[in-house]
C-alpha positions in Angstrom: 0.0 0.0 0.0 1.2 3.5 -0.9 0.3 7.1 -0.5 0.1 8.7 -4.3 0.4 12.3 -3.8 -1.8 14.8 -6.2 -1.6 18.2 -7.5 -4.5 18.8 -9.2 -4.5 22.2 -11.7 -6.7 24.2 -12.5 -7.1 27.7 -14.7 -3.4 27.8 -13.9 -3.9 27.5 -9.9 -3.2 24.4 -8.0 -6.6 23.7 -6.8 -8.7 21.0 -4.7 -12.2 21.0 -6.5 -15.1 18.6 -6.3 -15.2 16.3 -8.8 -18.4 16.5 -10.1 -18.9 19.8 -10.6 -17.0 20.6 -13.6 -19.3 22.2 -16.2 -17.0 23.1 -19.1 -18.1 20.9 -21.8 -19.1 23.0 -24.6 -18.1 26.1 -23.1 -14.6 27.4 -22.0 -15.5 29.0 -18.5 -17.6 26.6 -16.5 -16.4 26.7 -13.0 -16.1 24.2 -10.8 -16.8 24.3 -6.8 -13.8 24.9 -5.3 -12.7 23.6 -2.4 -9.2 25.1 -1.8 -6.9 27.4 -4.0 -3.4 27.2 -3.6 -1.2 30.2 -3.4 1.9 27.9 -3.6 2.5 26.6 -7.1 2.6 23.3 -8.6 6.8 23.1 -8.2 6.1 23.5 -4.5 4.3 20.7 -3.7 6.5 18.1 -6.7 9.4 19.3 -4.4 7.5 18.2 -1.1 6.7 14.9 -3.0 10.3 14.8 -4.4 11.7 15.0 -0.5 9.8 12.3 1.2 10.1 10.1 -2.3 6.5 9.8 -2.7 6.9 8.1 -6.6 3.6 7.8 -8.5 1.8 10.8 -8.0 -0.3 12.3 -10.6 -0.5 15.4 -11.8 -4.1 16.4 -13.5 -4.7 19.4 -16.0 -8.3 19.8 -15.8 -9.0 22.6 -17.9 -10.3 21.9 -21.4 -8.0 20.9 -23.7 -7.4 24.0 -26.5 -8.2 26.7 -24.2 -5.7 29.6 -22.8 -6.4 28.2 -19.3 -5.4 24.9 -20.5 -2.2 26.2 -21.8 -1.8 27.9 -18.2 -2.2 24.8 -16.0 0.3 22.9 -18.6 3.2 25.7 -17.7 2.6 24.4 -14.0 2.4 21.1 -14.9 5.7 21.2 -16.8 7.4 22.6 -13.7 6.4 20.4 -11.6 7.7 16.9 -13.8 10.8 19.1 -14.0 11.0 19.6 -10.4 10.4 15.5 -9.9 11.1 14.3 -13.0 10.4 10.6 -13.3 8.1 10.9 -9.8 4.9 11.7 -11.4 2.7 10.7 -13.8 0.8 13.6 -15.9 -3.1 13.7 -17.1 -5.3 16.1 -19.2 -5.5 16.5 -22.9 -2.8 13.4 -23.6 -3.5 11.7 -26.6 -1.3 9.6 -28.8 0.3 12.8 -30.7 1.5 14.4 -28.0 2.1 11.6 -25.2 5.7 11.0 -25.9 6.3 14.8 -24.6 5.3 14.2 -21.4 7.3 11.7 -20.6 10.6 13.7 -22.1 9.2 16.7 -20.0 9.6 14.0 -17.1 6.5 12.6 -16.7 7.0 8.5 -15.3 3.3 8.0 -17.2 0.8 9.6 -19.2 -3.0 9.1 -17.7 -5.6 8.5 -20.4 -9.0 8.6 -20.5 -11.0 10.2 -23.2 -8.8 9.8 -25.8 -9.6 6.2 -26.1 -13.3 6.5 -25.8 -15.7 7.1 -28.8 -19.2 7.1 -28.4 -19.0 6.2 -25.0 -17.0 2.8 -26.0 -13.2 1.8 -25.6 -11.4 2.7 -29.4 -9.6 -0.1 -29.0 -7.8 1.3 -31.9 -6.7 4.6 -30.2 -5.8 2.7 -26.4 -3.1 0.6 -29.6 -2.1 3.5 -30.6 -0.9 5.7 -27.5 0.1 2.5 -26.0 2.5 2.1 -29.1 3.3 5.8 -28.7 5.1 5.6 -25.2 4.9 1.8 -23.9 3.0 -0.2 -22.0 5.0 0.9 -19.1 4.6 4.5 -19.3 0.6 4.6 -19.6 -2.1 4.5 -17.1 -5.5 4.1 -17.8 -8.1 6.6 -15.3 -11.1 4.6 -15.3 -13.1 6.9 -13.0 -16.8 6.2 -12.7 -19.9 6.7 -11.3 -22.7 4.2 -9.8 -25.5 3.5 -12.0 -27.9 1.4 -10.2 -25.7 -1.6 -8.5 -23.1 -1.0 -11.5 -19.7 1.4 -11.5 -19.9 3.0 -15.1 -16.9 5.0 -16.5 -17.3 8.7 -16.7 -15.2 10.8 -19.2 -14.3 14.6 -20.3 -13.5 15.6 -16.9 -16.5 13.3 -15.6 -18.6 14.6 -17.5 -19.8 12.0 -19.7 -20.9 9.0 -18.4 -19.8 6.0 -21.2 -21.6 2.7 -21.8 -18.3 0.7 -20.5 -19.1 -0.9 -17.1 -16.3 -1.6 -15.1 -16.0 -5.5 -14.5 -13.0 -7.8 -14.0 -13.0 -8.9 -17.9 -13.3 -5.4 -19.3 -10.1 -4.6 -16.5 -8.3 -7.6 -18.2 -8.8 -6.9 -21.7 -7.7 -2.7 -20.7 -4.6 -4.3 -18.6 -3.1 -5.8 -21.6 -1.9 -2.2 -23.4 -1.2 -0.5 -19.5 0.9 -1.0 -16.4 -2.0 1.2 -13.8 -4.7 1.9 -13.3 -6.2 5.1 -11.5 -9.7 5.2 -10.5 -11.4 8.2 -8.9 -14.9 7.2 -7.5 -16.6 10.6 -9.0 -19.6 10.5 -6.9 -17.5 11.0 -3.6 -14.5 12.7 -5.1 -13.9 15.8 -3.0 -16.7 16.0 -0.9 -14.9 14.9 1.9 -17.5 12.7 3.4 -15.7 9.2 2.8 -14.7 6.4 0.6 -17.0 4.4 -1.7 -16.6 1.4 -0.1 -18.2 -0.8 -1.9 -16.1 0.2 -4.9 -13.0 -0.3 -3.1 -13.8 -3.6 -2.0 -14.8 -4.5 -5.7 -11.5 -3.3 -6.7 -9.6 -4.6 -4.2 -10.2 -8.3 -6.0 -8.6 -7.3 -9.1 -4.4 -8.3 -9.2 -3.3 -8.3 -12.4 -2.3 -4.6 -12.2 -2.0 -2.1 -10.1 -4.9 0.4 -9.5 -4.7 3.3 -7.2 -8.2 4.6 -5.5 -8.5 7.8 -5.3 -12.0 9.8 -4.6 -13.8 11.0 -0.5 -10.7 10.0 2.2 -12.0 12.4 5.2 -10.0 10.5 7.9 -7.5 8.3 8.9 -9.7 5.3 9.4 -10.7 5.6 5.5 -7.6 4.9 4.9 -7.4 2.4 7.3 -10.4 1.0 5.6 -8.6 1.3 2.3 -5.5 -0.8 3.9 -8.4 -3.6 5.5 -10.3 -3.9 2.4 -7.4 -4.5 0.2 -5.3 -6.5 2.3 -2.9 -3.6 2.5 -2.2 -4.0 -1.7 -4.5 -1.1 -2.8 -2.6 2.5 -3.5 -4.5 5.4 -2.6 -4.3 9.5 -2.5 -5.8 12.3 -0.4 -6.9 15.5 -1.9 -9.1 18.4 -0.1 -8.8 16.7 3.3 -4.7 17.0 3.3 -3.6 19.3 5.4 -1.3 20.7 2.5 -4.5 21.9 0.7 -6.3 23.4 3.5 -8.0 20.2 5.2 -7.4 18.4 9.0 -5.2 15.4 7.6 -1.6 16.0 8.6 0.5 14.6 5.7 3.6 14.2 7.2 1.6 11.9 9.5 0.3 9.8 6.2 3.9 9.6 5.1 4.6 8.4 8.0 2.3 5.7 8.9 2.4 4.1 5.2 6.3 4.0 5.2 6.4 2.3 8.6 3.9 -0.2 7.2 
């Protein structure tokens, strides 16, 4: 089990938002609720990361791909896989064109998500492709979903769109073949601050043929204690808007701490 750190940008501001309320689709200034607004910027916190060798954070533009406050969150974003290059994996507009300069900026992965969905399906096509582009080994796959009834069904464009692809242990198989991670934020809970989605973690927690890392609602240190008891202490996991690093009661040095003591 290991902490995966997060800097989440947004309109060139590292930011803590909640998930869900992202309303830019179609329209450049939607703004999302906002739970925390860093006046720090995004090489601050890589060099925290960089210090207490927290490898495998990610690093999320979540502005709209194409738009001036896209290009402003990438500057951050580029200084902060310079800071910690190789520590941190980058998300937000990647697709197979422009993948490979990520990881030469000094991202360890690119995260993917809507580039290899059309019409709410897997391109299968497209996952080959950027797979080809960087390697296996330097691609994660965000599978972050919502529940639909008793089922977890992918959401993309910033969680906007909810797919047809229902996340089951076949579908993870056949997606595991062109990826080494997976990262799964559980959009219904991600930063409200009012706990995990349990059930989803303990659905996830099954899985072993690659890693996933949970991310989405840790409000205290039994959640992740939860996390650690649900999983057998295999399932990775990060903190956002509860850290004390972006304004919440969660003392990470403490988190550091207790999961390298493990």
């Amino acid at each position: 089990m290991r902490f995966r750190p997060c800097i989440d940008i947004h309109n060139g501001k590292v930011k803590q938002i909640v998930g869900d309320t992202i309303s830019d689709l179609g329209k450049a200034d939607g703004q999302p609720k906002e739970n925390f607004v860093a006046d720090k910027d995004a090489a601050y916190y890589a060099n925290i990361y960089k210090a207490d060798n927290l490898n495998g954070g990610h690093i999320i533009n979540l502005n709209m791909k194409g738009t001036k406050e896209y290009k402003a969150s990438m500057k951050e974003a580029i200084k902060a896989l310079s800071t910690f290059p190789n520590g941190m994996q980058y998300g937000g507009g990647v697709d197979d064109k422009n993948a490979k300069e990520f990881i030469d900026a000094g991202a360890s992965h690119v995260i993917v998500t809507s580039f290899v969905f059309n019409d709410g399906r897997v391109d299968y096509d497209a996952l080959k492709r950027i797979s080809n582009a960087v390697g296996r080994e330097h691609l994660v796959l965000d599978l972050s979903c919502t529940r639909v009834d008793d089922k977890y069904v992918i959401v993309t464009d910033r969680w906007q769109k909810v797919s047809k692809e229902i996340i089951t242990y076949n579908f993870l198989d056949r997606l595991a073949y062109y990826c080494d991670e997976f990262l799964i934020h559980a959009a219904d809970v991600e930063g409200r601050q009012n706990g995990i989605d349990r059930d989803l973690v303990g659905f996830l927690a099954r899985y072993k043929r690659v890693p996933i890392t949970y991310a989405g609602g840790v409000s205290d240190y039994g959640d992740i204690e939860l996390i650690s008891y649900l999983s057998d202490n295999n399932m990775d996991f990060t903190v956002g808007s509860c850290l004390d690093l972006f304004g919440g009661n969660l003392s990470y040095e403490r988190i550091v701490k207790r999961i390298t003591t493990r």
